[in-house]
FIFI-732317 format. One line per 4 residues: number of its first residue (from 0); for each residue x, y negated, z of C-alpha. Coordinates in nm, 4 decimals, always signed. Layout:
// FIFI-732317
NUM	X:Y:Z | ...
END
This chain:
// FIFI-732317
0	-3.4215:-0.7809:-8.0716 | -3.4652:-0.4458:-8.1333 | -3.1586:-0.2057:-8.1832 | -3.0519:-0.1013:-8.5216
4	-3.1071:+0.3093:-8.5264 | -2.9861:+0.3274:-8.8496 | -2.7359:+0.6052:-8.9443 | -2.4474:+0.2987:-8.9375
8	-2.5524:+0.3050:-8.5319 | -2.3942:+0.6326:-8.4161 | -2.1536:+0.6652:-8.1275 | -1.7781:+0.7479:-8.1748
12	-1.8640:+1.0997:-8.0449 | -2.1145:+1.1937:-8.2531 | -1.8320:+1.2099:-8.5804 | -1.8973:+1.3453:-8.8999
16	-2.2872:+1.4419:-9.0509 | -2.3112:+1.8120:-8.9693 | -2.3253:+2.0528:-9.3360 | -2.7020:+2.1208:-9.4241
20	-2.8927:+2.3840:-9.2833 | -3.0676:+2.7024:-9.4209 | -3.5000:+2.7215:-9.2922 | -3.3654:+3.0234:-9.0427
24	-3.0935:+2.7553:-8.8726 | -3.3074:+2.4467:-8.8474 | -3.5555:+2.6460:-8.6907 | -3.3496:+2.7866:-8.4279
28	-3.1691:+2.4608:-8.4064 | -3.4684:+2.2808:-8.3903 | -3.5621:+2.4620:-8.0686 | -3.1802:+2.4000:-7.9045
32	-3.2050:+2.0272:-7.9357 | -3.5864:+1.8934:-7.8232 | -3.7777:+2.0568:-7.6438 | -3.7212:+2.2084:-7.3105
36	-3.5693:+2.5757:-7.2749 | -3.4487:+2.7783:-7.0082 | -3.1330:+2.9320:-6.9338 | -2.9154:+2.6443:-7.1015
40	-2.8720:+2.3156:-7.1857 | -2.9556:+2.1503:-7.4733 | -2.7529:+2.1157:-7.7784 | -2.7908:+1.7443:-7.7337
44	-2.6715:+1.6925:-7.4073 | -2.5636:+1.3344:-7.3237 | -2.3300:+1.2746:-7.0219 | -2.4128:+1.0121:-6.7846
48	-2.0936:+0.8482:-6.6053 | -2.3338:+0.7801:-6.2796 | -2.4555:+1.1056:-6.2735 | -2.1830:+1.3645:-6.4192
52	-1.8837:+1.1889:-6.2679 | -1.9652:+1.1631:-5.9328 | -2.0494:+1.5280:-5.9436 | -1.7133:+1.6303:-6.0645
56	-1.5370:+1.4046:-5.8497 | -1.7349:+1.5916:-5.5066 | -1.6175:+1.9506:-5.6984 | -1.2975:+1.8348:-5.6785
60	-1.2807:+1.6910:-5.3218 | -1.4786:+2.0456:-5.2093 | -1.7813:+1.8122:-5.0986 | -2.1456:+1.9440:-5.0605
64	-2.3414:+1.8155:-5.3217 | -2.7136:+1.7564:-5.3330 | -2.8515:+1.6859:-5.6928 | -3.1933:+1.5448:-5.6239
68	-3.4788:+1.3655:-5.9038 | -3.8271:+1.4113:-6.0399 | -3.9060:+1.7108:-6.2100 | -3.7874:+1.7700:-6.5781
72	-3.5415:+1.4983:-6.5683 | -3.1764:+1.6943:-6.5794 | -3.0893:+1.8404:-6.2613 | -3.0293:+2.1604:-6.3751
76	-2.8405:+2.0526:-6.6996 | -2.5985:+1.8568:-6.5294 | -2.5576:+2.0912:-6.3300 | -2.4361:+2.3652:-6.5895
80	-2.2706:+2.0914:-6.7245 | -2.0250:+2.0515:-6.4323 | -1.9759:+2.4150:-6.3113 | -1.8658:+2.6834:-6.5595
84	-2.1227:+3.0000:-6.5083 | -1.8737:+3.2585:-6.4452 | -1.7620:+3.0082:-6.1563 | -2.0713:+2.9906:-5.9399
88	-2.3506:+3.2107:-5.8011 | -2.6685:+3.0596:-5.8587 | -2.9750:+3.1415:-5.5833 | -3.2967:+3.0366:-5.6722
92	-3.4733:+2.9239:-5.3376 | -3.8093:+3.1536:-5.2457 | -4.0768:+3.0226:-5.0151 | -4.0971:+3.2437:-4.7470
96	-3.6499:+3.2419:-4.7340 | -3.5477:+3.2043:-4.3931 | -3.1824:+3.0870:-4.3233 | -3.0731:+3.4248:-4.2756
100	-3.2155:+3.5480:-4.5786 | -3.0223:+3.2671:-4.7757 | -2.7160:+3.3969:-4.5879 | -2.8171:+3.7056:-4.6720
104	-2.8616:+3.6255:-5.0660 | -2.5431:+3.4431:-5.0461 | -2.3055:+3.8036:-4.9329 | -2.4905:+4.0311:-5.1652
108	-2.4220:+3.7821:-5.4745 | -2.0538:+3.7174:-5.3210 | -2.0088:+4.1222:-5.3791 | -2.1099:+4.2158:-5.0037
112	-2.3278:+4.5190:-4.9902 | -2.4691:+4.6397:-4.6593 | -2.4000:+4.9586:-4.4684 | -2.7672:+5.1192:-4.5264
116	-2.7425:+5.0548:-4.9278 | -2.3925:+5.2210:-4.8960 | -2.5610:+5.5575:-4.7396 | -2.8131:+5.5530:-4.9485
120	-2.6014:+5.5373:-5.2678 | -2.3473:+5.7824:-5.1186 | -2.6307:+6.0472:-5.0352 | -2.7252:+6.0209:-5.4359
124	-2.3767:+6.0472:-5.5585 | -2.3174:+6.3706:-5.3085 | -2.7055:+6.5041:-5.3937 | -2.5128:+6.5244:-5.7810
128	-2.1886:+6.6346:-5.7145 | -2.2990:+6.8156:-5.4111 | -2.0057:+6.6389:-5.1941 | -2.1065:+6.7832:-4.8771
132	-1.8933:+6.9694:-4.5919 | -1.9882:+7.2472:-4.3985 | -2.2229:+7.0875:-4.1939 | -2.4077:+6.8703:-4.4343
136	-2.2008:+6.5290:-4.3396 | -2.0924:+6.2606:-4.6205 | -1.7581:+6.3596:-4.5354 | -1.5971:+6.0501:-4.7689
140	-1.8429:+5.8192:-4.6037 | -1.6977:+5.9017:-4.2464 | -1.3420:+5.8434:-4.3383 | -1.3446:+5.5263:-4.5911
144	-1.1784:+5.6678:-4.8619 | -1.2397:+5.4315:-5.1984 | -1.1718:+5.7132:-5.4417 | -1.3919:+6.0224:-5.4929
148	-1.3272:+6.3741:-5.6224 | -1.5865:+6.5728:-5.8024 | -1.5228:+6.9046:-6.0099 | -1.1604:+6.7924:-6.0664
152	-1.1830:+6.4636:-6.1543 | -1.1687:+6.0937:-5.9876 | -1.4225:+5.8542:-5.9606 | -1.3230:+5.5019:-5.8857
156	-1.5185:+5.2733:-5.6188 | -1.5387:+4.9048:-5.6233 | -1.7367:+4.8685:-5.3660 | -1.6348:+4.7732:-4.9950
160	-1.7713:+5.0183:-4.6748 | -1.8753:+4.7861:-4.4529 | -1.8606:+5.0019:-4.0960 | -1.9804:+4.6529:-3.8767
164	-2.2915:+4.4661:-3.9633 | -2.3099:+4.0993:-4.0009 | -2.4827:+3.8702:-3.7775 | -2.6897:+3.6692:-4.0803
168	-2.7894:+3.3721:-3.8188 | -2.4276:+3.3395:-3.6909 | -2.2922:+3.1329:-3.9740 | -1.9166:+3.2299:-3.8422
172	-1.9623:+3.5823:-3.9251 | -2.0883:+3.5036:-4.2640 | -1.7780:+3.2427:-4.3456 | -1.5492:+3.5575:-4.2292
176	-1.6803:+3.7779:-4.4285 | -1.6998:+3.5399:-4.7241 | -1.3107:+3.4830:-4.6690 | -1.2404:+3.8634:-4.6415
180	-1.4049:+3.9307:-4.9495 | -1.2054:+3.6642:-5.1023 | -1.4985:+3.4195:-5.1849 | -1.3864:+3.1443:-5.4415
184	-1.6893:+3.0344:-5.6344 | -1.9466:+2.7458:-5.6327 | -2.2966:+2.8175:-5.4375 | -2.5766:+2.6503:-5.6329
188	-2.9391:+2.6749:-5.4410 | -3.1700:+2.5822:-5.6871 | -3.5398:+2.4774:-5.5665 | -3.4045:+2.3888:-5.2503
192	-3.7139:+2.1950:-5.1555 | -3.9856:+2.5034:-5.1862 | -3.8231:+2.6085:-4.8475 | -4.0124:+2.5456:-4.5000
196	-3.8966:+2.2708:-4.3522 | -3.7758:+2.4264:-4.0699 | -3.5422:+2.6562:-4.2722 | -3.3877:+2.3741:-4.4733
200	-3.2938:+2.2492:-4.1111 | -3.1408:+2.5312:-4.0379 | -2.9361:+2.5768:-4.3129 | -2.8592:+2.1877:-4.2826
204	-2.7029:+2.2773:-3.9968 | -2.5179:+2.5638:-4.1273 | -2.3612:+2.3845:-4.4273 | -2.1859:+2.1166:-4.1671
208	-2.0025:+2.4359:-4.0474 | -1.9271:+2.5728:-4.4291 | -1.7906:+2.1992:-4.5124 | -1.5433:+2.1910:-4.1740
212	-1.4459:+2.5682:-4.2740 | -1.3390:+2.4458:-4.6150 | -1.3513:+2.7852:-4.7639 | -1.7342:+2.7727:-4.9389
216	-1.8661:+2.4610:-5.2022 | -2.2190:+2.4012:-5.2390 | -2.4744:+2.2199:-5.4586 | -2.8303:+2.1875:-5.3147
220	-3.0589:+2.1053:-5.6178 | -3.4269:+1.9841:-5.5202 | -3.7248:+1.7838:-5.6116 | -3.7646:+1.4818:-5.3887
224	-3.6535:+1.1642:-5.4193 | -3.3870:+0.9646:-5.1543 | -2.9972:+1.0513:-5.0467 | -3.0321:+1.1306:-4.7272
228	-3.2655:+1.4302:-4.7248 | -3.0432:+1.6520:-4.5563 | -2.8759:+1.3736:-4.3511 | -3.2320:+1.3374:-4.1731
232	-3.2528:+1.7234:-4.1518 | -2.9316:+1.7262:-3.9656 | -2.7674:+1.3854:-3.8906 | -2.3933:+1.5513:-3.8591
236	-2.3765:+1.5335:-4.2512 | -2.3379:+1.1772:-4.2706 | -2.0023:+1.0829:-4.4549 | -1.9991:+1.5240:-4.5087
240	-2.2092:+1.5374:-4.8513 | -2.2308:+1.3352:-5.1612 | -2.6017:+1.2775:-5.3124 | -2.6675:+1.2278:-5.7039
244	-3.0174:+1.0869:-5.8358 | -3.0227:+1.3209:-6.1395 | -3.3720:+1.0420:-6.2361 | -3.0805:+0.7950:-6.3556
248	-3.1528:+0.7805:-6.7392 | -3.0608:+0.3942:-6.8845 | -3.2049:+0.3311:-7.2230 | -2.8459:+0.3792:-7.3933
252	-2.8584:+0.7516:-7.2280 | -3.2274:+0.7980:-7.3727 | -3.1382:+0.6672:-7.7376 | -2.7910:+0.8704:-7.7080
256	-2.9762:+1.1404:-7.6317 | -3.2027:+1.0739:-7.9564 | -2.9483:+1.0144:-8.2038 | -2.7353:+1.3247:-8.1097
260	-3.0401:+1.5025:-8.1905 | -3.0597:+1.3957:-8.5342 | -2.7164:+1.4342:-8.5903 | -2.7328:+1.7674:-8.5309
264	-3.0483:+1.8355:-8.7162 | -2.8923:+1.5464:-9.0006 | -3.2257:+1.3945:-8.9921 | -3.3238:+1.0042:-8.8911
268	-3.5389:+0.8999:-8.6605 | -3.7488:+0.5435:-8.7538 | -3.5750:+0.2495:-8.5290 | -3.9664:+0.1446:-8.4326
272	-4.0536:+0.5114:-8.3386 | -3.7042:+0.5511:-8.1032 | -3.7945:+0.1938:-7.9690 | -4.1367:+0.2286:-7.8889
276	-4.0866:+0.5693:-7.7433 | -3.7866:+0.4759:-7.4945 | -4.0167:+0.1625:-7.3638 | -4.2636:+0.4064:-7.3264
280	-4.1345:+0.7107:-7.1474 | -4.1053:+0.6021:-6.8169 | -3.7374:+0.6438:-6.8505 | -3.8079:+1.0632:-6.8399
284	-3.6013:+1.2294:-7.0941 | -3.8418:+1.5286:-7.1037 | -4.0864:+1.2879:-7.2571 | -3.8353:+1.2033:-7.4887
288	-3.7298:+1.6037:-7.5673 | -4.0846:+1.6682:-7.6113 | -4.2307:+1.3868:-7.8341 | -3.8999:+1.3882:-8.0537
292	-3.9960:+1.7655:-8.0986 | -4.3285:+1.6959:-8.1293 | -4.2201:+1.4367:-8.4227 | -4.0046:+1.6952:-8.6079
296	-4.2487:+1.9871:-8.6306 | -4.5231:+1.7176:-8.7613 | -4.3659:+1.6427:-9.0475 | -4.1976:+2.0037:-9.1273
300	-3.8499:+1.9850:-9.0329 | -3.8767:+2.3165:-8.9376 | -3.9645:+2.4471:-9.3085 | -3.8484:+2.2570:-9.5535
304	-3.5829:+2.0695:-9.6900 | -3.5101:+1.8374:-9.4060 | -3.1257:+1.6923:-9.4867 | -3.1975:+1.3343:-9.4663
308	-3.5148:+1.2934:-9.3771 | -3.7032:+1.0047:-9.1986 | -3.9185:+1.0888:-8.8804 | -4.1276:+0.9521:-8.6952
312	-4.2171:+0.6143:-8.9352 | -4.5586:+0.4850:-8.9283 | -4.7051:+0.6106:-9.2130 | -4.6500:+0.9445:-9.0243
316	-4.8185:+1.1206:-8.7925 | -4.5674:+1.1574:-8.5695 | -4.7228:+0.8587:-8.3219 | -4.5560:+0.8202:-8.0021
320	-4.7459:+0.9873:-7.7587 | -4.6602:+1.1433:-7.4054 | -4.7119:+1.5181:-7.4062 | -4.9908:+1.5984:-7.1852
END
């Protein structure tokens, strides 16, 4: 039997029926809920118990995480979902990385900024100011100082002169120099699977040595699909990391996600249309994002008076159909 979508069907979070919209809101709005965007999530996130708590539960034991699924299906969201922004660096993975280069990525972001950048910087400033000593040297350079002095007044440094280099393949150095910077924050690598293989072995073997240290968290997000990616790269990890199929969408996450949607845009969707189109989605929820947008722009949510109305009934055009 099929489900009853009606407006009486709404989960206790959704609560009241948002106030109506001016044309400028619901199409913004419009945009935030289906669809895909980039940067954040959707206005109509759904949480997933076997997919958000497990996540939060590895945070909170300092775990490695790997967040693996198909393309389009969340990894990302949930993601955002479970680690504030201004408590994480996020590195987006580049094919030609090597390990040290992710080490390398990894300092910079943490607020690490190599020697040769330092001169380089200092030989502008003193070029301005014209900061030099007798013989041409950049005297503040030499000695460390953190504050300057320039025609009477004080300029404050933040950052850090870093006299010794660091050994980017010795994963030691990098953890010290992490903890003397006093590193705190989550470190996502996004599109970990565009890396050569043998760099993701590498690092595999790396982030065993981050985990026993205690001081750095990570989150590994790729496209492929199996737990034990990493666990084959480097066999040490086993018991060490927690793995999340981000591809886990039920048909009650699907039709939650469809129903917030039109609570937020106060619309309905036809019970047929959200049937058909969770039977036929191959359980993706950017199919779902897509055709429900797909549905609302058909019959001119986005420009008229919407409050109310019914989408995606038969007499419509709004067919189901995958997006191509």
């Amino acid at each position: 039997m099929a489900r009853d979508d009606s407006p009486g069907w709404l989960p206790e979070f959704l609560g009241r029926g948002p106030e109506p919209l001016s044309e400028p809101e619901r199409i913004e709005l419009l945009g935030e809920v289906f669809g895909i965007q980039g940067g954040k999530n959707p206005r109509n996130y759904v949480a997933r118990a076997e997919v958000d708590g497990p996540i939060k539960r590895a945070l909170a034991r300092r775990r490695p995480i790997v967040i693996y699924g198909s393309s389009k299906q969340g990894k990302t969201c949930v993601r955002r979902e479970a680690i504030p922004a201004d408590e994480s660096i996020v590195l987006s993975c580049q094919q030609h990385w090597s390990a040290e280069d992710i080490n390398k990525a990894i300092l910079r972001a943490a607020g690490y900024v190599p020697i040769a950048s330092q001169t380089a910087a200092q030989k502008h400033e003193n070029r301005a100011s014209d900061r030099f000593d007798a013989k041409g040297k950049l005297t503040l350079f030499e000695t460390g100082l953190s504050t300057e002095k320039s025609h009477g007044h004080a300029d404050e440094r933040t950052d850090t002169i870093n006299p010794e280099p660091v050994d980017l393949s010795d994963v030691n150095q990098v953890i010290s120099k992490l903890r003397e910077l006093g590193f705190q924050k989550v470190v996502v690598l996004e599109e970990f699977h565009v890396l050569a293989t043998e760099t993701q072995k590498r690092f595999a073997q790396a982030l065993k040595s981050f985990f026993e240290d205690g001081l750095v968290r990570f989150v590994i997000v790729g496209i492929w699909r199996g737990s034990d990616r990493l666990i084959q790269l480097h066999g040490d990890l086993a018991g060490r990391i927690d793995a999340v199929d981000a591809d886990k969408w039920n048909e009650t996450s699907l039709r939650n996600v469809i129903q917030f949607g039109a609570h937020l845009l106060n619309i309905q969707f036809d019970p047929k249309f959200s049937g058909s189109l969770i039977a036929q989605c191959f359980g993706s929820v950017w199919i779902v994002q897509e055709v429900c947008y797909k549905a609302c722009e058909s019959v001119g949510i986005m420009s008229d008076d919407s409050a109310g109305k019914l989408v995606g009934a038969l007499n419509s055009t709004s067919a189901v159909q995958s997006p191509r």
